[in-house]
C-alpha positions, -999 to +999 in steps of 0.1 A: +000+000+000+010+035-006+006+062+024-015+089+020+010+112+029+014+144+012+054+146+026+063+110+011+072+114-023+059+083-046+093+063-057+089+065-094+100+043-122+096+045-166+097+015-187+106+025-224+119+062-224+117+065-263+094+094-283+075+094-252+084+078-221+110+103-223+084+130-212+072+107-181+106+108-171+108+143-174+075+153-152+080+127-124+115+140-123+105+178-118+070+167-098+073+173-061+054+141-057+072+118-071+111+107-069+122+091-103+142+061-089+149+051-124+144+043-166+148+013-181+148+009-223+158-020-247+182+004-258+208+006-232+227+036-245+191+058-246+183+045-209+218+060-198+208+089-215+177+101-201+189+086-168+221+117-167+190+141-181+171+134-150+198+128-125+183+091-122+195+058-129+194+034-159+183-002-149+190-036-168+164-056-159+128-047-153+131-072-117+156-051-101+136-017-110+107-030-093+124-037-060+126-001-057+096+016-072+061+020-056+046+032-095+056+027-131+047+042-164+050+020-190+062+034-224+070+004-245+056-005-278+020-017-277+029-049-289+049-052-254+023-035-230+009-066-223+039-082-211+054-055-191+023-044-173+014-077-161+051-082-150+046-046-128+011-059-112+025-090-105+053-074-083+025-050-068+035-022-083+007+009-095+010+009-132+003+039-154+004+020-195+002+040-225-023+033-249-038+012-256-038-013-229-032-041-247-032-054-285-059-081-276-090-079-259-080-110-235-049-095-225-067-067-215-091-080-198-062-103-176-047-071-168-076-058-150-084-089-130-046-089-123-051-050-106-081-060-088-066-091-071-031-074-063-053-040-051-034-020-078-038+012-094-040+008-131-045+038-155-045+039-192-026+068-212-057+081-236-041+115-230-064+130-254-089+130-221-068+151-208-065+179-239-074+210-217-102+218-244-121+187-236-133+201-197-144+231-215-165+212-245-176+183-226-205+202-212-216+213-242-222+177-257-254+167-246-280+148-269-253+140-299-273+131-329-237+124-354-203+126-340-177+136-373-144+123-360-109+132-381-074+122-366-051+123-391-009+123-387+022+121-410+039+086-414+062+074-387+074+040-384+071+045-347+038+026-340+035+008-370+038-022-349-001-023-349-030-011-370-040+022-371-071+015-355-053+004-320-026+030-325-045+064-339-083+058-338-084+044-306-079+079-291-115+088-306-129+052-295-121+062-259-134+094-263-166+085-279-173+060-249-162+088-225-193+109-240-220+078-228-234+076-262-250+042-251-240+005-263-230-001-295-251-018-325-234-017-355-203-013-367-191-007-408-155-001-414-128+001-440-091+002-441-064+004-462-023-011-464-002+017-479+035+020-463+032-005-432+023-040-431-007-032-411-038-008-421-027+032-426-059+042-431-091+036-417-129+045-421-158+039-396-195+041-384-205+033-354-243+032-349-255+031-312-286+017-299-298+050-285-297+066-323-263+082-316-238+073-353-207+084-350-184+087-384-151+087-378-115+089-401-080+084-392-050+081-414-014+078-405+002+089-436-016+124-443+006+150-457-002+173-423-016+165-385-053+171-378-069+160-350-106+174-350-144+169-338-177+183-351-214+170-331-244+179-345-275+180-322-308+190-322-299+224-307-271+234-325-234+220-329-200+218-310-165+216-328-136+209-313-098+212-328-075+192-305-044+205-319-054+245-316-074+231-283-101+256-298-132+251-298-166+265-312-199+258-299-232+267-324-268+274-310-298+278-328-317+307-323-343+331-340-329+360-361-346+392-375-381+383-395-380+347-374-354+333-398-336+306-376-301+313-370-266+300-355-250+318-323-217+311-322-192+310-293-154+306-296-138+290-267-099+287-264-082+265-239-052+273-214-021+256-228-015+228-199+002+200-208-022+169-209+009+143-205+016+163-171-021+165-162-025+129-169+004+116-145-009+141-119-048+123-123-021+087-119-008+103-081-039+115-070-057+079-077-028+061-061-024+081-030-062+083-025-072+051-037-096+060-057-108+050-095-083+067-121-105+091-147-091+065-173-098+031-156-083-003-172-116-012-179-122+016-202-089+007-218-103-030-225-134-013-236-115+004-258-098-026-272-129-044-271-149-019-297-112-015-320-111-049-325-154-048-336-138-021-361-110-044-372-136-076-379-154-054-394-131-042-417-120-080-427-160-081-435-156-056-457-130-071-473 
C-alpha cells in the first residue's frame, strides 16, 4: 500500500523512455510528488541517456527496478504492453500503461483482473482525455445526434507495430465512450495497407442503440496532422480542434423576421500540458485510492470496440 501522505514522495520508475516515455521521465523527475528512482529501455545507451537528463538511474532488468519503485509508467511498444504491465502488477506495483492497454481484448481483460486481485492502481494513457479543451466542450455535448471524427498524422514508423485502428483511432474510440453515447449496434469499417504491413488508413461508423452514429476517419500517412471533432445536435453544434485546443460551440436561435439562426461562441483552452495532467490524475488515484478518470476497464473497452472495427473491416474485405 501507498501512504496517503502528502510529505512522502511516490518512488517513481519509466519503462521505455523513447518518443514518449521520455516525457514521463521528465514530469516525475520535476514533480514534487514523485522521486524518479529510475528508466529502463531496450536500448541501453538511450536509458543511460535520459537517466544523466534526470539525474536518475538506468536499470537492466525490469526485476531489479521493481524492488525499488512504488509506481511505473510503462512506455513500450504496444505490442509489449501486455507483457510489461502484467510483470509490474504481479510485483504490486501501481502501473500507469500507455495506450492502448493491450493489442488483444483478452490480455486486456487479464490485466484488469490482475489489478483487482493485487489491489493495484491501473491507469490507461488516452491523454487525449486530458486535452485542456475537452473540460471546457464536454458540457456542451449533450443529446449528440452524429459525431464527425478526423485524426489524421504524418507517417512514422514508430507505432507501426499495430493497425491504425489500436494506434491512432483508438484515441477517438475512448473518447466517444467517455461521451455515454449508449452500447454499440453496428459497426461498418474500411481500411487500407499503404506504407506498413498493417492498415494506414481507416474508415468507420458506429451506430448506437440510443440513435447516436458516430463517423469517424483516421490516417497515419496524411501530408499534415489534424486531430478534430464536429457534433451535430438538435440544438445546435460543437467543434472541437485538438491541436489548436479551440473550440466552437453553435446554438440555434431566432434571427430578424423569425429566420432561424446559429450563435456562435469561440472557446480557447489554457495551454497545460495533458501528458503532465495525466500523471498528476495517476498520483492522485494512487495516493487516495480512488478509481483513475481513465480506468483499465475503459482501456479494455477500448480494445474491445477496436477490435469490432477491425472484424469489421476484414467483413468488408
Amino acid at each position: 500500500c501507498v501512504s496517503k501522505d502528502s510529505m512522502i514522495k511516490l518512488r517513481a520508475g519509466v519503462v521505455g523512455v523513447g518518443h514518449l516515455g521520455q516525457h514521463h521521465a521528465r514530469l516525475y523527475a520535476s514533480s514534487p510528488d514523485t522521486m524518479l528512482v529510475g528508466v529502463l529501455d531496450q536500448d541501453d545507451v538511450r536509458a543511460s541517456a535520459i537517466a544523466q537528463n534526470y539525474g536518475t538511474q538506468a536499470f537492466r532488468s525490469l526485476p531489479d527496478l521493481l524492488k525499488q519503485v512504488d509506481i511505473v509508467s510503462i512506455a513500450v511498444p504496444t505490442s509489449a504492453h501486455y507483457a510489461v504491465a502484467k510483470v509490474c502488477l504481479q510485483a504490486r506495483k501501481h502501473v500507469l500503461v500507455e495506450k492502448p492497454i493491450a493489442v488483444l481484448s483478452a490480455e486486456a481483460q487479464d490485466l484488469v483482473g490482475l489489478a483487482s486481485r493485487q489491489d493495484c492502481t491501473l491507469q490507461v494513457g488516452h491523454s487525449e482525455r486530458f486535452n485542456p479543451i475537452m473540460p471546457l466542450m464536454r458540457p456542451h455535448i449533450h443529446t449528440p445526434i452524429l459525431f464527425e471524427c478526423h485524426r489524421l498524422s504524418t507517417y512514422s514508423e514508430r507505432g507501426t507495430d499495430v493497425d491504425v485502428v489500436l494506434g491512432l483511432l483508438i484515441h477517438d474510440i475512448d473518447l466517444l465512450r467517455s461521451c455515454h453515447p449508449g452500447p454499440v449496434e453496428a459497426v461498418w469499417a474500411t481500411g487500407g495497407i499503404l506504407l506498413s504491413q498493417t492498415n494506414d488508413v481507416a474508415n468507420v461508423r458506429i451506430q448506437f442503440r440510443e440513435g447516436t452514429v458516430a463517423q469517424l476517419t483516421a490516417s497515419r500517412i496524411s501530408p499534415k496532422a489534424m486531430r478534430q471533432w464536429r457534433v451535430f445536435q438538435p440544438d445546435g453544434c460543437v467543434t472541437i480542434d485538438f491541436q489548436s485546443r479551440q473550440g466552437m460551440v453553435g446554438r440555434r436561435s431566432v434571427g430578424s423576421g423569425g429566420k432561424p439562426t446559429m450563435a456562435m461562441e469561440e472557446i480557447q483552452a489554457g495551454d497545460a500540458e495533458p501528458l503532465k495532467l495525466q500523471l498528476e490524475s495517476f498520483l492522485h488515484a494512487v495516493r487516495e485510492r480512488t478509481c483513475p478518470v481513465v480506468s483499465g476497464e475503459d482501456g479494455a473497452a477500448a480494445v474491445e470496440l477496436a477490435h469490432r472495427v477491425l472484424a469489421a473491416m476484414k467483413v468488408a474485405g
